[in-house]
C-alpha positions as a Markdown table, in Angstrom:
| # | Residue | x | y | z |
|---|---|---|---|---|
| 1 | Unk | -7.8 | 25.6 | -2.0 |
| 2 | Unk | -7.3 | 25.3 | 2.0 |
| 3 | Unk | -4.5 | 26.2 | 3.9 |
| 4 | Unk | -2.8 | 24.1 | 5.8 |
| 5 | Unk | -0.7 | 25.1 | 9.1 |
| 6 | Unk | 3.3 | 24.1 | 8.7 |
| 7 | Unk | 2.3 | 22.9 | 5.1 |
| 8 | Unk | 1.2 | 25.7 | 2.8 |
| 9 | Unk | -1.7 | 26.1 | 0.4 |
| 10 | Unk | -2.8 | 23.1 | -1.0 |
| 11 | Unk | -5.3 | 22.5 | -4.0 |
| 12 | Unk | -7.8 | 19.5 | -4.6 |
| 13 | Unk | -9.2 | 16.8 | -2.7 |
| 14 | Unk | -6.3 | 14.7 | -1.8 |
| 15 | Unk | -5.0 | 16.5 | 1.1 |
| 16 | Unk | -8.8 | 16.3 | 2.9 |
| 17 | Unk | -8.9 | 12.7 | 2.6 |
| 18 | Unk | -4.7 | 12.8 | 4.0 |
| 19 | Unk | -5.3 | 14.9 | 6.6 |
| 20 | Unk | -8.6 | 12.8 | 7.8 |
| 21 | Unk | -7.1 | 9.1 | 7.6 |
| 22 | Unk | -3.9 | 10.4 | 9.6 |
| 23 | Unk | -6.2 | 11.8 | 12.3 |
| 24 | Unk | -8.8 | 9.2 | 12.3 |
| 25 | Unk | -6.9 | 6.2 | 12.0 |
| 26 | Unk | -3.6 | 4.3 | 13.1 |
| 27 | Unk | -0.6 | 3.5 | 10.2 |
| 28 | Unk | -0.2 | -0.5 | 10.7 |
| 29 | Unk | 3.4 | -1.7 | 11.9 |
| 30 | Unk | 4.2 | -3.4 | 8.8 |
| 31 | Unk | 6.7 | -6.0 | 10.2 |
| 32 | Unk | 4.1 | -7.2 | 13.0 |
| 33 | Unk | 1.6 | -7.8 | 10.6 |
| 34 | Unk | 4.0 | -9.6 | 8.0 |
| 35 | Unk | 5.2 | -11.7 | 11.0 |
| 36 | Unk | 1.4 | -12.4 | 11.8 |
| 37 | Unk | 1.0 | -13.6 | 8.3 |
| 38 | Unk | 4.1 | -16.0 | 8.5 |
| 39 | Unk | 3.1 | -16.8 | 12.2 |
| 40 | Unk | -0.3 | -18.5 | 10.2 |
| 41 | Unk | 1.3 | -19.7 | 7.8 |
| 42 | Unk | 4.2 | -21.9 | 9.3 |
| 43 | Unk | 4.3 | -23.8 | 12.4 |
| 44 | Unk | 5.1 | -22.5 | 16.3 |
| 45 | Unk | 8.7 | -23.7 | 16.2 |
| 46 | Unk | 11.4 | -25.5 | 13.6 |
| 47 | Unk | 14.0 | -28.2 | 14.0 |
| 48 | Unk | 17.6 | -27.3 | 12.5 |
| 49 | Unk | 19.8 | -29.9 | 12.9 |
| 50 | Unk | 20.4 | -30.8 | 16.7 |
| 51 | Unk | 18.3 | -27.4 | 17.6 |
| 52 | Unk | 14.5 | -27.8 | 18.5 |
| 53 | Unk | 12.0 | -25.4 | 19.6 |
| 54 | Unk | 13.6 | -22.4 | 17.2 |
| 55 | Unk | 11.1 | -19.9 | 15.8 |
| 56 | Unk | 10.8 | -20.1 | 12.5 |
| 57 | Unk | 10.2 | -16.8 | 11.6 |
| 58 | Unk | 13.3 | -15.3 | 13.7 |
| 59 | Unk | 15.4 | -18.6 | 11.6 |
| 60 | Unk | 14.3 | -17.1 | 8.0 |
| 61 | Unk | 14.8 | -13.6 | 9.2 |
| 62 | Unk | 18.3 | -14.2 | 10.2 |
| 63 | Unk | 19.7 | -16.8 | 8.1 |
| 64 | Unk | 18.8 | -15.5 | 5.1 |
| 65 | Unk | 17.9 | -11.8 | 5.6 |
| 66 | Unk | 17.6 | -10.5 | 1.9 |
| 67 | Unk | 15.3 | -13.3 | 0.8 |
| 68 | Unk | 13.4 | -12.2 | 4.4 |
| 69 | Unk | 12.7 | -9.0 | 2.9 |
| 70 | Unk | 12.2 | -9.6 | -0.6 |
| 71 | Unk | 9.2 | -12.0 | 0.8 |
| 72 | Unk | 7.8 | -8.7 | 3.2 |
| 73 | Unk | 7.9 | -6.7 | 0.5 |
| 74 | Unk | 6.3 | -8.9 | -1.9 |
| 75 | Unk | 4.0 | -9.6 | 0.5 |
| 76 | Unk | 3.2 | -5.5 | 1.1 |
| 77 | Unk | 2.7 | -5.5 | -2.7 |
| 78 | Unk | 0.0 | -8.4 | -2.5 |
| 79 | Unk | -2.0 | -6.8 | 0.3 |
| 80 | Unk | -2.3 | -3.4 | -1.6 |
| 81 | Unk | -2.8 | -5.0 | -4.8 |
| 82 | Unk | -5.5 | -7.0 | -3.0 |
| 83 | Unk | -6.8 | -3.5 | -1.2 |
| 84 | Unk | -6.2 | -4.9 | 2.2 |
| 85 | Unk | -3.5 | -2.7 | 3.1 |
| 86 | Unk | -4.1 | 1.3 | 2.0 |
| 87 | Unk | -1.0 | 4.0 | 1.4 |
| 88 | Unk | -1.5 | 7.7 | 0.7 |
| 89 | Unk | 2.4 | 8.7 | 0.8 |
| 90 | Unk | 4.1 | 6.3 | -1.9 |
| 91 | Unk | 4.4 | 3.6 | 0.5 |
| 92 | Unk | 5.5 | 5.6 | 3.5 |
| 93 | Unk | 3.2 | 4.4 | 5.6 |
| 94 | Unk | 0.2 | 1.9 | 5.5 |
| 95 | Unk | -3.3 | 2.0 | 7.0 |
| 96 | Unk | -5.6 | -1.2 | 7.3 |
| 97 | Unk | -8.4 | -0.7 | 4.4 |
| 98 | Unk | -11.4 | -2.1 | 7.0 |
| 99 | Unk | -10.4 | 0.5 | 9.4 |
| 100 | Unk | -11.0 | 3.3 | 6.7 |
| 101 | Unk | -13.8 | 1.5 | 5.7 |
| 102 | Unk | -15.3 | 2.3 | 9.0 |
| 103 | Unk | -14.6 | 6.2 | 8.2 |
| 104 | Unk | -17.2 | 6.1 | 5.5 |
């Protein structure tokens, strides 16, 4: 049992391994890294119609904006499922499993 200032008493192991990941390392931005993924994926610019030169991942973002985030979030699920990408709060927030590899 510890406790923990502005939080309360707490019991088992869960909060020490919390409460060293949100000190030690730094929650990912998940948007930059899904637009990194897409950025490797599809090429540096699109042609729509008479349009050249448009980014694709700003076209698929805001032409059709639901399918956008059904991808992001399918990709999110991926990267946990595949232990790249680590969450301690339900999804809340995600840390970058090499970083806490580097903990160890």
């Amino acid at each position: 049992m510890a406790h923990l200032p502005g939080v309360g008493v707490e019991y088992g192991l869960e909060w020490v391994v919390k409460s060293i990941v949100e000190s030690e390392c730094s929650a990912i931005d998940v948007s930059e890294w899904f637009d990194n993924y897409l950025r490797e994926v599809y090429p540096d610019s699109v042609s729509i119609g008479w349009l050249n030169g448009i980014d694709p991942i700003m076209a698929m973002e805001q032409l059709d904006p639901i399918a956008f985030d059904i991808a992001k979030s399918e990709w999110l699920d991926q990267e946990v499922e595949e232990e790249r990408l680590i969450t301690l709060d339900n999804g809340s927030t995600y840390y970058a499993a090499d970083e806490l590899e580097g903990l160890g």
